[in-house]
DSSP file (Angstrom, degrees, kcal/mol; ACC not computed):
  #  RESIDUE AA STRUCTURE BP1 BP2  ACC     N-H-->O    O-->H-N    N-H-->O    O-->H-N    TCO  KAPPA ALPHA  PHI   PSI    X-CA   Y-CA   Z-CA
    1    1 A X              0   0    0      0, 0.0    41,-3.4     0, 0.0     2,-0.5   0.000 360.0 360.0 360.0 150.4    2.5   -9.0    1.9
    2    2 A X  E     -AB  41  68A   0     66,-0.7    66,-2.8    39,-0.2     2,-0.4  -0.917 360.0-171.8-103.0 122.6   -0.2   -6.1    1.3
    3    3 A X  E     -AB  40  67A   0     37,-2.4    37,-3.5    -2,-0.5     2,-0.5  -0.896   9.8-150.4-108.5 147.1    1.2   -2.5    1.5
    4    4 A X  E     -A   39   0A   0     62,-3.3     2,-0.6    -2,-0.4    62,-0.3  -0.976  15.7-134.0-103.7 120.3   -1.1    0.7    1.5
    5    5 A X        +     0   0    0     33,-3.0    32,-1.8    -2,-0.5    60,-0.3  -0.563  32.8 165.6 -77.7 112.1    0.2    3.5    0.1
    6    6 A X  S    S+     0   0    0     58,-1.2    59,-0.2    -2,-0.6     2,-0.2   0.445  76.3  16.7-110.6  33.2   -0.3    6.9    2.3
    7    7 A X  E     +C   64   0B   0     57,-1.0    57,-1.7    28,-0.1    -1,-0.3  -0.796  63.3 163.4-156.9 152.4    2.0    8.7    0.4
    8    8 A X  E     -C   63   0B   0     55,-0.2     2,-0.2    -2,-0.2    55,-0.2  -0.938  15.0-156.6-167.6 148.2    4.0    8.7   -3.0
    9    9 A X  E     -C   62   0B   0     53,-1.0    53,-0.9    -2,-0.2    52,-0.6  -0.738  15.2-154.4-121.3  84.7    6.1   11.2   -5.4
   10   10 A X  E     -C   60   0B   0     -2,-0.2     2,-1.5    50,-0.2    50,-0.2  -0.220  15.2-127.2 -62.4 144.3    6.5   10.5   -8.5
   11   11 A X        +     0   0    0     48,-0.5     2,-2.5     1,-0.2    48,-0.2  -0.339  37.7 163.4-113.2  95.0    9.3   11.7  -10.6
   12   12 A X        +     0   0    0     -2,-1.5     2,-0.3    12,-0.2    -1,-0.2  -0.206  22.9 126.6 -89.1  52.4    7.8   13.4  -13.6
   13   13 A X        +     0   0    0     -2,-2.5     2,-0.1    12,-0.0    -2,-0.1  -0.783  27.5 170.0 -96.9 131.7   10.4   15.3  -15.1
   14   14 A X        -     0   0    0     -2,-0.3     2,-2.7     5,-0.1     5,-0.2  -0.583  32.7-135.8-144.5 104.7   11.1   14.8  -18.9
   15   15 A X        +     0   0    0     -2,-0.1     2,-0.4     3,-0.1     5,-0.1  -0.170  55.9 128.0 -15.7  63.5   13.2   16.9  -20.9
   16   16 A X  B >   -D   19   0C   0     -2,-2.7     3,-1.0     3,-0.5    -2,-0.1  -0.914  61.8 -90.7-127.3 151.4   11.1   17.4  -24.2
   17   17 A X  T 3  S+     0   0    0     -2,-0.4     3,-0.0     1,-0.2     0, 0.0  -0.529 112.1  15.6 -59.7 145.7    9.7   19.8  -26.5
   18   18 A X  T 3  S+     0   0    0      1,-0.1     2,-0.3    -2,-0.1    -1,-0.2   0.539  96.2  98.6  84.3  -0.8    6.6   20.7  -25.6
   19   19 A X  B <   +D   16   0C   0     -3,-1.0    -3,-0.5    -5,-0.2     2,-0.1  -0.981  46.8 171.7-144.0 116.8    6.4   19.5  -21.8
   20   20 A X     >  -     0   0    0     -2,-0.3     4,-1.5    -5,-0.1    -6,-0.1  -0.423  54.2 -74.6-120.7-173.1    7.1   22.7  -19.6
   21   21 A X  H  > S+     0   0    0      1,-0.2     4,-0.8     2,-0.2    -8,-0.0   0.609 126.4  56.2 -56.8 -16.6    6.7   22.8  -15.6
   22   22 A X  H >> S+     0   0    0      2,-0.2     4,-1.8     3,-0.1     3,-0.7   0.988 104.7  50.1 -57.2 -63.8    2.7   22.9  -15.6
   23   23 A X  H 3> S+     0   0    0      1,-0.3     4,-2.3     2,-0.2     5,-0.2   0.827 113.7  53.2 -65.2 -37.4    2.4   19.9  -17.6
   24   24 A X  H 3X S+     0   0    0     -4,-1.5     4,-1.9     2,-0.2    -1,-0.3   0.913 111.4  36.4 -30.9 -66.2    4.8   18.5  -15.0
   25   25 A X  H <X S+     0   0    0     -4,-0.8     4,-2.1    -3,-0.7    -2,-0.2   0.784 112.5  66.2 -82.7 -32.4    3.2   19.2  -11.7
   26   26 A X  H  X S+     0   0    0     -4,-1.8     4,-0.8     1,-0.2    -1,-0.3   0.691 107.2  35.8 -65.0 -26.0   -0.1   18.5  -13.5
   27   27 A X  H  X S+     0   0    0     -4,-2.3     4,-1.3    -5,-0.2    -2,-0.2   0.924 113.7  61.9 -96.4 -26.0    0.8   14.7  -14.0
   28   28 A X  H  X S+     0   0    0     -4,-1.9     4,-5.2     2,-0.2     5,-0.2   0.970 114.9  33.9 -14.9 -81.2    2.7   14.8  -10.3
   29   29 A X  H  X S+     0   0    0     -4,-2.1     4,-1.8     1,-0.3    -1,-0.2   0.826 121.2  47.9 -59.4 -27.1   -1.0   15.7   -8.6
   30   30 A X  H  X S+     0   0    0     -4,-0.8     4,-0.9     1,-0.2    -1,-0.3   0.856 113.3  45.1-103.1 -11.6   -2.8   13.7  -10.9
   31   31 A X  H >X S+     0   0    0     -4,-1.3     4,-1.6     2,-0.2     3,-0.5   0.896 113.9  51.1 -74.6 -46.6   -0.3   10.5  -10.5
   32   32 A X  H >X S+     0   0    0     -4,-5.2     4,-2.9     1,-0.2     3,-0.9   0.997 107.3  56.6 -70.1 -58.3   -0.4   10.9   -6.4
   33   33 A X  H 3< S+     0   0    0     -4,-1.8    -1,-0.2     1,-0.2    -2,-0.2   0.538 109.5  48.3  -9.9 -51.3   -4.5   11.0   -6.5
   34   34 A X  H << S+     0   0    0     -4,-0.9    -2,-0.2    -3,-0.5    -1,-0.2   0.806 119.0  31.3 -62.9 -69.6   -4.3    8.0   -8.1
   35   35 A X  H X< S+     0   0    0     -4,-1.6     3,-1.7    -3,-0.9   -30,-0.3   0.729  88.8  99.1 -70.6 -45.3   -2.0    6.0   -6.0
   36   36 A X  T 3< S+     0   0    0     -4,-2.9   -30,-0.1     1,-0.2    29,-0.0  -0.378  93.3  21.0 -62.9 122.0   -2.5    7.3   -2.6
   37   37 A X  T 3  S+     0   0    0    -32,-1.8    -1,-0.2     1,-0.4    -2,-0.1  -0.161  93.3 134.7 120.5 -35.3   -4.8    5.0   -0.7
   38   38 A X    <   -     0   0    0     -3,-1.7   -33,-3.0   -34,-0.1     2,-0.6  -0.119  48.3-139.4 -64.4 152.0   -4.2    1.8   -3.1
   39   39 A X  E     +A    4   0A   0    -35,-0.2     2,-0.5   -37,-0.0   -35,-0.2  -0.883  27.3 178.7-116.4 121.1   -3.5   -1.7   -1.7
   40   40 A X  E     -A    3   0A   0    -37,-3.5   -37,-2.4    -2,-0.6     2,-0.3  -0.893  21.6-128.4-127.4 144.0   -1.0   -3.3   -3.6
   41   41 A X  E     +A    2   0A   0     -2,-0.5     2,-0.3   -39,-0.2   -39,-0.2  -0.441  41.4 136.0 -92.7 154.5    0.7   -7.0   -3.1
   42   42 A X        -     0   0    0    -41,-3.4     6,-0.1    -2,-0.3     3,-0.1  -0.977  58.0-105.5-171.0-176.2    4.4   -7.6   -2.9
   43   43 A X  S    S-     0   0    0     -2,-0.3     2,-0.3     1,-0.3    -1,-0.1   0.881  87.5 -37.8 -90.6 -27.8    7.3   -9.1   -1.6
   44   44 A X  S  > S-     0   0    0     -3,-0.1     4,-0.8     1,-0.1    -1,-0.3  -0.980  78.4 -68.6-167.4-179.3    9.0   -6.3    0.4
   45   45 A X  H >> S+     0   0    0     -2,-0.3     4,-2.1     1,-0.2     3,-0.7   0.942 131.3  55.3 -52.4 -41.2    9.5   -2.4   -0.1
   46   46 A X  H 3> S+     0   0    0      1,-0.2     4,-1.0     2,-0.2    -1,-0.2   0.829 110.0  42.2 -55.0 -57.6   11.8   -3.0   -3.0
   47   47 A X  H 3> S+     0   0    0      1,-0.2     4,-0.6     2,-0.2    -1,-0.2   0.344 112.7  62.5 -90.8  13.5    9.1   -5.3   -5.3
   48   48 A X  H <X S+     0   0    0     -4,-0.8     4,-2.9    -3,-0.7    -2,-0.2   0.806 101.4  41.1 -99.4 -74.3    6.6   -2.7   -4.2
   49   49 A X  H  < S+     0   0    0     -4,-2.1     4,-0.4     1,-0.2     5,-0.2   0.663 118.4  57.1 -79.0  -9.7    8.2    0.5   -5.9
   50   50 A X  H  X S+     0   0    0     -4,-1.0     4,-2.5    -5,-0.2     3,-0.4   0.970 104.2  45.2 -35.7 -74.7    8.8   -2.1   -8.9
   51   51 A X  H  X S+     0   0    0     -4,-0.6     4,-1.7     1,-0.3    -2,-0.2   0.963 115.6  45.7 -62.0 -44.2    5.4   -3.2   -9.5
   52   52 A X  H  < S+     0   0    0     -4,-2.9     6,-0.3     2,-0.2    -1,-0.3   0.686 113.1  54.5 -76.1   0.4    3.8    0.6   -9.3
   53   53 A X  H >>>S+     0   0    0     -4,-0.4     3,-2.8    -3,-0.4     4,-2.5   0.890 110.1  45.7 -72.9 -90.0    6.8    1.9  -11.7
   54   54 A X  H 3<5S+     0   0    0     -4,-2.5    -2,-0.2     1,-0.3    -3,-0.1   0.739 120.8  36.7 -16.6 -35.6    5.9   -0.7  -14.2
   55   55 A X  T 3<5S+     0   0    0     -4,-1.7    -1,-0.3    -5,-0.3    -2,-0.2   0.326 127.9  38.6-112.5  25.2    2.0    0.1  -14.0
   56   56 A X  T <45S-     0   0    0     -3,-2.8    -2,-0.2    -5,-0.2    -1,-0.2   0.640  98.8-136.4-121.2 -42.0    2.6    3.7  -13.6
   57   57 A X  T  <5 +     0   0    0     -4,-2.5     2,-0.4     1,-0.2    -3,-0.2   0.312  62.9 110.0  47.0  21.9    5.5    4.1  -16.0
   58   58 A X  S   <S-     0   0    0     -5,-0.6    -1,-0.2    -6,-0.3    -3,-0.1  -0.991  75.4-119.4-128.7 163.6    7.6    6.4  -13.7
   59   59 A X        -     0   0    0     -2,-0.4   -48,-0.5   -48,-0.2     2,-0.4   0.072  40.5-131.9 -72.8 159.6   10.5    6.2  -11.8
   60   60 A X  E     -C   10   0B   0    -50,-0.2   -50,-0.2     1,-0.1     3,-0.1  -0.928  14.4-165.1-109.5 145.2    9.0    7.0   -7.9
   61   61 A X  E    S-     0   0B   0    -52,-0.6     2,-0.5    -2,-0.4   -51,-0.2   0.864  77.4  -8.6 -97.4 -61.1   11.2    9.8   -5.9
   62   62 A X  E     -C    9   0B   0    -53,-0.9   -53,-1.0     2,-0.0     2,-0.5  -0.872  60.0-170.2-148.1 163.3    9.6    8.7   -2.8
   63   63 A X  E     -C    8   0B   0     -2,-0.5     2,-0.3   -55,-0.2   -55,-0.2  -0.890   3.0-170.0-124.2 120.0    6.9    6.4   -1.5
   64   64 A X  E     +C    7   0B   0    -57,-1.7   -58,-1.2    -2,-0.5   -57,-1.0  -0.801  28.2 155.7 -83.5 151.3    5.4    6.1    2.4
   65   65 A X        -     0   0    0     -2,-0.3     2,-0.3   -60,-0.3   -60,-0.2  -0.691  32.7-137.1-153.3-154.3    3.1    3.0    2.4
   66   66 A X        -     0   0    0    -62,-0.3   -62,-3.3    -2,-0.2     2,-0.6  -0.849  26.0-122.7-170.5 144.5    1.9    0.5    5.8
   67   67 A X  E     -B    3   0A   0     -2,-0.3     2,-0.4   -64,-0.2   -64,-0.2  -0.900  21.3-118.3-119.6 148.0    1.9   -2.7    5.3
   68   68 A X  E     -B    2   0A   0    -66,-2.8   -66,-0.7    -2,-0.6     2,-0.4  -0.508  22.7-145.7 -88.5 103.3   -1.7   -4.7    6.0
   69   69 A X        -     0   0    0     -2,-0.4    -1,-0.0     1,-0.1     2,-0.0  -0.683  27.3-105.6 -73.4 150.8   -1.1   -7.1    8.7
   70   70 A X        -     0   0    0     -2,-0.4    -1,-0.1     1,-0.2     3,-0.0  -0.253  34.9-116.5 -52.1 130.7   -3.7  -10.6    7.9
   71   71 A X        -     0   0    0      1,-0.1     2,-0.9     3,-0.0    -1,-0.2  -0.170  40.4-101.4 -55.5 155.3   -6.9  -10.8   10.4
   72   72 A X        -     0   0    0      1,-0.0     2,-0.2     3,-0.0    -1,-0.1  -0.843  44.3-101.2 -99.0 140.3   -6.5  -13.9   12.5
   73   73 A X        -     0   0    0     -2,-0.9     2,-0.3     1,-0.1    -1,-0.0  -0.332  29.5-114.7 -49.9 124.9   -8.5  -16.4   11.3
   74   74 A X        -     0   0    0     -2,-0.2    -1,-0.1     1,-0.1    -3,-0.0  -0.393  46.3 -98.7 -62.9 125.3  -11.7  -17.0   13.1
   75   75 A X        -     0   0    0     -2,-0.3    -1,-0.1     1,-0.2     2,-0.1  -0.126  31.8-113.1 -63.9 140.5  -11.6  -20.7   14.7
   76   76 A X  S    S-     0   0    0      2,-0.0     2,-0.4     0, 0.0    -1,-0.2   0.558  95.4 -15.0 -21.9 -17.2  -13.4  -23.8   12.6
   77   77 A X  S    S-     0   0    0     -2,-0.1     2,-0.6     2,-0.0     0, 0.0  -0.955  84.1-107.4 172.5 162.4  -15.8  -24.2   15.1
   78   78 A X        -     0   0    0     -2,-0.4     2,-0.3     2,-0.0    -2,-0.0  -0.924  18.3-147.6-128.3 155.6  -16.0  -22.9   18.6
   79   79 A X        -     0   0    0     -2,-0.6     2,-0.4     2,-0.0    -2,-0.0  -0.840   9.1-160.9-127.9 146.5  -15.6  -24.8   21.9
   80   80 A X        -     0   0    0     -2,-0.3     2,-0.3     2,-0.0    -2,-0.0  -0.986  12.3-139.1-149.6 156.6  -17.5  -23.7   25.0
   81   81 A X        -     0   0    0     -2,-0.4     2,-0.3     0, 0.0    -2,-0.0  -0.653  10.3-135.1-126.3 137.5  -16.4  -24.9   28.8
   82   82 A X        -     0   0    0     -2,-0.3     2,-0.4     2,-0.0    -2,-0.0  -0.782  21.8-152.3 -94.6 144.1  -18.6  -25.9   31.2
   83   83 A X        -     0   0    0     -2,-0.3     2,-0.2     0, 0.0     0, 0.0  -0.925   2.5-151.8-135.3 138.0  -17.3  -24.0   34.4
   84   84 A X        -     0   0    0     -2,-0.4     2,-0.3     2,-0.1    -2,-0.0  -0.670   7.3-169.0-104.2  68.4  -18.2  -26.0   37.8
   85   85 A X        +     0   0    0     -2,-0.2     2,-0.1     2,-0.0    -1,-0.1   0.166  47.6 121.6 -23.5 -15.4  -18.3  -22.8   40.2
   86   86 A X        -     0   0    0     -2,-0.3     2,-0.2     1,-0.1    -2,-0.1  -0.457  62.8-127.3 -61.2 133.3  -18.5  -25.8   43.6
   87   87 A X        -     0   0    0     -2,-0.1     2,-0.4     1,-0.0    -1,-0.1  -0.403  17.5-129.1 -71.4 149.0  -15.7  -25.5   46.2
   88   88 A X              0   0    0     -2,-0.2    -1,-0.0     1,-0.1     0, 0.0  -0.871 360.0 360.0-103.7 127.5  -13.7  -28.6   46.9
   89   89 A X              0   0    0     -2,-0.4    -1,-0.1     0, 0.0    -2,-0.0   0.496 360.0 360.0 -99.2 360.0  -13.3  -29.6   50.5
């Protein structure tokens, strides 16, 4: 399945020297930018907050997403009907 992400919060807390609440909020804004709007494949909500942890490399707090229904296929070939508009007596 294809989800679209229209929202997502990453959780970009790290307990370090040297990384205060700026640095924080700054990788927050600059993480959601990034993400919001991207079409990503998966199996379900679950293999979804997987794949973008892995390619993100943080944990996600919370995600809203839609998931991208398939077009219908347009048919091989198209068929056109003769309509006979004559009454039957």
């Amino acid at each position: 399945m294809q989800f679209q992400i229209t929202d997502i919060q990453f959780d970009c807390y790290l307990d370090e020297d040297g990384w205060d609440e700026s640095d924080q909020i700054c990788t927050e804004e600059k993480l959601n930018e990034e993400y919001v709007g991207t079409i990503w494949e998966a199996e379900d909500g679950d293999d979804l907050i997987d794949e973008i942890s892995t390619a993100s490399g943080w944990c996600i707090k919370s995600i809203d997403y839609r998931i991208i229904l398939d077009d219908i296929d347009s048919p091989e070939h198209e068929s056109t009907f003769e309509i006979d508009y004559t009454t039957q007596a």
